[in-house]
N, C-alpha and C positions, 0 to 999 in steps of 0.2 A: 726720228719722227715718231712722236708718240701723240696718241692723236690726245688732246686735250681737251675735255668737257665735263662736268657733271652728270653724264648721266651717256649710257652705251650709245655709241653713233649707228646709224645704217650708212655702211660704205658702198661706194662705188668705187672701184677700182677702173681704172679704164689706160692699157699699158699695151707694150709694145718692146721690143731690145732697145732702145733708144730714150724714152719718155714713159717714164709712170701718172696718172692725176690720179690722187687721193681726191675722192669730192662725196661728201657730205650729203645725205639726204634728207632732204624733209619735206619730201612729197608727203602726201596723204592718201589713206586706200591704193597701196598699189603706184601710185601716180611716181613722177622725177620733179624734183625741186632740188636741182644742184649746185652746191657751194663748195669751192674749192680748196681743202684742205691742206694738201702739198702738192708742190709739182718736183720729180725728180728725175736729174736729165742721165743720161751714160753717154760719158764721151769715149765713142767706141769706134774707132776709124777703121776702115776697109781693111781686110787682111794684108794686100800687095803694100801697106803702109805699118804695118807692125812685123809682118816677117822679114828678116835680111837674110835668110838661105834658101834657096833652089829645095828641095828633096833630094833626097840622097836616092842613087840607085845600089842597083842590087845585081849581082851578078851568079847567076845559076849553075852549078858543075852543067849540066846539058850543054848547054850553049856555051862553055868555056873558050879560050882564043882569042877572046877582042870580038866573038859573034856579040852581033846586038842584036840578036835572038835571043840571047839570054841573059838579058837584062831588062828589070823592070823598072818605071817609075813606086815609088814608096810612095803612097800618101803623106799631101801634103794638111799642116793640123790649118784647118778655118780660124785665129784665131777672133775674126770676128763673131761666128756662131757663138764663138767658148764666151766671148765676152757679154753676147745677150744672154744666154745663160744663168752667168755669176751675177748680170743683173736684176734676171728672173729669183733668184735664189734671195739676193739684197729682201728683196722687196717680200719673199714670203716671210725672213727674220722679222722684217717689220710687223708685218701682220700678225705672226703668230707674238710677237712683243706685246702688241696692243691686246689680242686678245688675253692672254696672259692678266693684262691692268685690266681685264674686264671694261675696256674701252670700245670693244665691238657688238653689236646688239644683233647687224647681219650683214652679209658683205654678196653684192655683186662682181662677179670680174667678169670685165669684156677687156679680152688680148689676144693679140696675133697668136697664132696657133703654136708657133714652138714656145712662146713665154706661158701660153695659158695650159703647155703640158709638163712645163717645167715647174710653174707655180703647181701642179696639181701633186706632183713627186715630191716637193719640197715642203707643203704647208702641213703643221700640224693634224693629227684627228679633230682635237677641238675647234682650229680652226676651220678645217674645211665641215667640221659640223656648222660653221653659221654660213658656208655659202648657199645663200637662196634661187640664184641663177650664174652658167658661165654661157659666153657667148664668145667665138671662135672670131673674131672682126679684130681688124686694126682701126679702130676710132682715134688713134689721140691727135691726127689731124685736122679735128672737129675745133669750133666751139662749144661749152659749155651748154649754149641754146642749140646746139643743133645734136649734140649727145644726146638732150634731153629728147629730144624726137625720135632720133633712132632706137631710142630704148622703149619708148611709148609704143613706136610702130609693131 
């Protein structure tokens, strides 16, 4: 997704580990007038649906014998977390692409708070030089018109 226009866009990002909107602004003074430029999904299913192993345990000289005293649960890896992640990372490639084409003019993000700290560790200097505003919300279960409001608010 390279954003396509003649001339730098102001973005809204508005994302989530699930669903990114790219949407276009062209409000006036400050204002939201949003058009939607991509939408991109992650199909990223529940961990108990992508792991087939238990975690292994661990067994401790202390508690040797068959004590289960001295054994621990390992952590087991989330891979669903991993997977909002990689898609938090997708989506700052993207960004920093566009900026790159000089296709960004300034960019808002509004994302749930692990994608919007992951975007922050991932996205270029230059890019996070055109962030104007972040905001910590899960929005992408809005519409278009009602984005436009909570961002007004």
């Amino acid at each position: 997704m390279t954003i396509k226009s003649d001339r730098p866009t102001h973005l809204v990002l508005v994302a989530d580990g699930a669903k990114a909107l790219f949407l276009r602004n062209s409000g006036q003074g400050g204002g939201y007038r949003l058009d939607i430029e991509t939408v991109l999904e992650n199909d990223n299913p529940p961990t108990r649906e992508q792991g087939t192993d238990q975690p292994g345990r661990a067994i401790s000289a202390a508690g040797g014998n068959g004590s289960p005293h001295g054994q621990s649960g390992m952590e087991q890896t989330d891979w669903h977390r991993l997977g909002k992640e990689r898609f938090a990372a997708s989506i700052a490639e993207r960004l920093d692409a566009d900026t790159r084409a000089g296709a960004l003019a300034s960019l808002v993000i509004v994302a749930s708070p692990l994608v919007l700290g992951t975007l922050r560790k991932a996205i270029s200097k230059e890019t996070a030089g055109l962030v104007r505003q972040e905001i910590a919300k899960d929005l992408t279960g809005m519409t278009v018109a009602e984005i436009e409001k909570a961002l007004a608010a």
